[in-house]
C-alpha positions in Angstrom: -54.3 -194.7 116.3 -51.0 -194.8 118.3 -47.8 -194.2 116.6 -45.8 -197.3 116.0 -42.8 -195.7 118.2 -45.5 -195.9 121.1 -46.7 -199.2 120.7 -43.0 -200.7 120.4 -42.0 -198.5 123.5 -44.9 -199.9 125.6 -44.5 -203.6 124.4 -40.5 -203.8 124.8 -41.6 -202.5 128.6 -43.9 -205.2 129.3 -41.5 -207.6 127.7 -38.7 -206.1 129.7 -40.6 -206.3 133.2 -41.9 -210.0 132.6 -38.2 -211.0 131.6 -36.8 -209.4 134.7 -39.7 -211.2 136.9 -38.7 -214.4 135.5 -34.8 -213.3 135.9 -36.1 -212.5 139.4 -37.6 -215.7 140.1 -34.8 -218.0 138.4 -31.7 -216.1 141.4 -33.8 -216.8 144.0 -34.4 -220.3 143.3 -30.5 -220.9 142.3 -29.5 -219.0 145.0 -31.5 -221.0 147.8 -30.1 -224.2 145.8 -26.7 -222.8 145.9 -27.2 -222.6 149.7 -28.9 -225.7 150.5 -25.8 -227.5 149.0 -23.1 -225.5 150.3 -24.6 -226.2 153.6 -25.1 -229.9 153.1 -21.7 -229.9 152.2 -20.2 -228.4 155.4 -22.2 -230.4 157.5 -21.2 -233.4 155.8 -17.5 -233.0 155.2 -14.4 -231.0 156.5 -13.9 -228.8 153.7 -13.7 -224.9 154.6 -16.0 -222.7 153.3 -13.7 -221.2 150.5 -13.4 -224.9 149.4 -16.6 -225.6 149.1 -17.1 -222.2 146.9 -14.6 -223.3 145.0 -16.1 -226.7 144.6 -20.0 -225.5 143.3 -18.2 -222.8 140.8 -16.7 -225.3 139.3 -19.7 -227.7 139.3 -21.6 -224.9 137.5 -19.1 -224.2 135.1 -18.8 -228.1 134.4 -22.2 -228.6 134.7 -23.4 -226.0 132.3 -20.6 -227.0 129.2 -21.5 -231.1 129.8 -24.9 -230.6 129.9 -24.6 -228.9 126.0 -22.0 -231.4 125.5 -24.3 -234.4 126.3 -27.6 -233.3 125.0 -26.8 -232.2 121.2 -29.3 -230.5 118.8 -30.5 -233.0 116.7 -29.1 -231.9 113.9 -25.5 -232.1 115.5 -27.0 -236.1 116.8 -27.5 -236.5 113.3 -24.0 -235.8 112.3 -22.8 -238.1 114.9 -24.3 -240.6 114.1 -23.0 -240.0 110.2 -19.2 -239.3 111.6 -18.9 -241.4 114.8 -16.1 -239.8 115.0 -17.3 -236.5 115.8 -19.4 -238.2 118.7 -16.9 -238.3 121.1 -18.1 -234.6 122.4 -21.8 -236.3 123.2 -21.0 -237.9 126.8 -22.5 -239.1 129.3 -23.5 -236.4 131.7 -23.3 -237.5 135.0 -20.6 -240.6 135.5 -18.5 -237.4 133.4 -19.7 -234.6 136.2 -19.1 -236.9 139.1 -16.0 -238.1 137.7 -14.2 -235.0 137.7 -16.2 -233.0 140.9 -14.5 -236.3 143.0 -11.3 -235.4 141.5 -11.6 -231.9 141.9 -12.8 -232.6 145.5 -9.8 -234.3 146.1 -7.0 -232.4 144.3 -8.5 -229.3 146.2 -9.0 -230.5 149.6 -5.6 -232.8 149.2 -3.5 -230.2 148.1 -5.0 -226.4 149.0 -4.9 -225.0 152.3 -7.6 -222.0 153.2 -4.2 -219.3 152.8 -3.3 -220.8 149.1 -7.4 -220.2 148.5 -6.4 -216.6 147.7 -3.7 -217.2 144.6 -2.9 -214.5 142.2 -1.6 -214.3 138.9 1.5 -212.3 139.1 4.3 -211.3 136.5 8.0 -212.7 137.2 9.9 -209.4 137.0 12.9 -210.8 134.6 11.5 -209.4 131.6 10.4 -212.6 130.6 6.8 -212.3 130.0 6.4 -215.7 132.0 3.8 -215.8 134.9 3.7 -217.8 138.2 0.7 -218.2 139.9 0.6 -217.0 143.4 3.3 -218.4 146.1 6.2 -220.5 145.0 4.4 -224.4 144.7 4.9 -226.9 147.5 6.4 -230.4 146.2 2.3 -230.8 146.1 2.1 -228.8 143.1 5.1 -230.1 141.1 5.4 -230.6 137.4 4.7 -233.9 135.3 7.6 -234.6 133.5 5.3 -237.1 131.3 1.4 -235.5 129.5 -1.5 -237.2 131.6 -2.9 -238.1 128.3 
């Protein structure tokens, strides 16, 4: 009989390895997608490459949150559907993702030019604590005076 250390040990290896073949497996699939895209993109449009990597982060980052957002446990559809209220978190996936990739398509490719691609955070130096975010802002990049909301 094998000690239970052993047996642990040699199933947490096999465990390991299949996770890291399916880990494996999953990058090179997103990564092809990932390039497939960008390169549709540049063929079809006049955005610069750091635009369009600027563009798919954020569709995976919005992708990934609505996608949670719009597909709740059913549990938390149960609550919703108790407090309608709540709800409002359950949209609609994609008229939401395309909604705001256009907008972000066009803020970024209105507004950005390949040399502003490269911002960074930067204290102000008057003891202040405020921040300013890379060069001083073009009248592109002025303030609302009024919320959006």
């Amino acid at each position: 009989m094998r000690p239970l250390a052993v047996w642990f040990s040699s199933r947490s290896w096999a465990v390991e390895a299949s996770a890291r073949g399916r880990t494996s497996r999953y990058k090179t699939n997103a990564t092809a997608a990932h390039d497939e895209i960008a390169t549709a993109l540049d063929r079809a449009s006049g955005m610069t490459l750091a635009q369009i990597g600027s563009l798919l982060a954020v569709a995976v980052v919005l992708a990934a949150g609505f996608w949670q957002a719009s597909h709740p446990t059913p549990t938390l559809a149960a609550l919703y559907e108790e407090v309608p209220a709540w709800g409002h978190v359950a949209l609609d996936f994609a008229p939401r993702l395309n909604h705001l990739l256009e907008a972000f398509t066009i803020g970024l490719t209105a507004t950005i030019t390949p040399a502003d691609a490269s911002w960074k955070i930067r204290a102000s130096g008057d003891g202040s604590n405020a921040v300013s975010y890379g060069p001083r802002p073009r009248a592109a990049f002025h303030r609302r005076s009024q919320p959006i909301f």
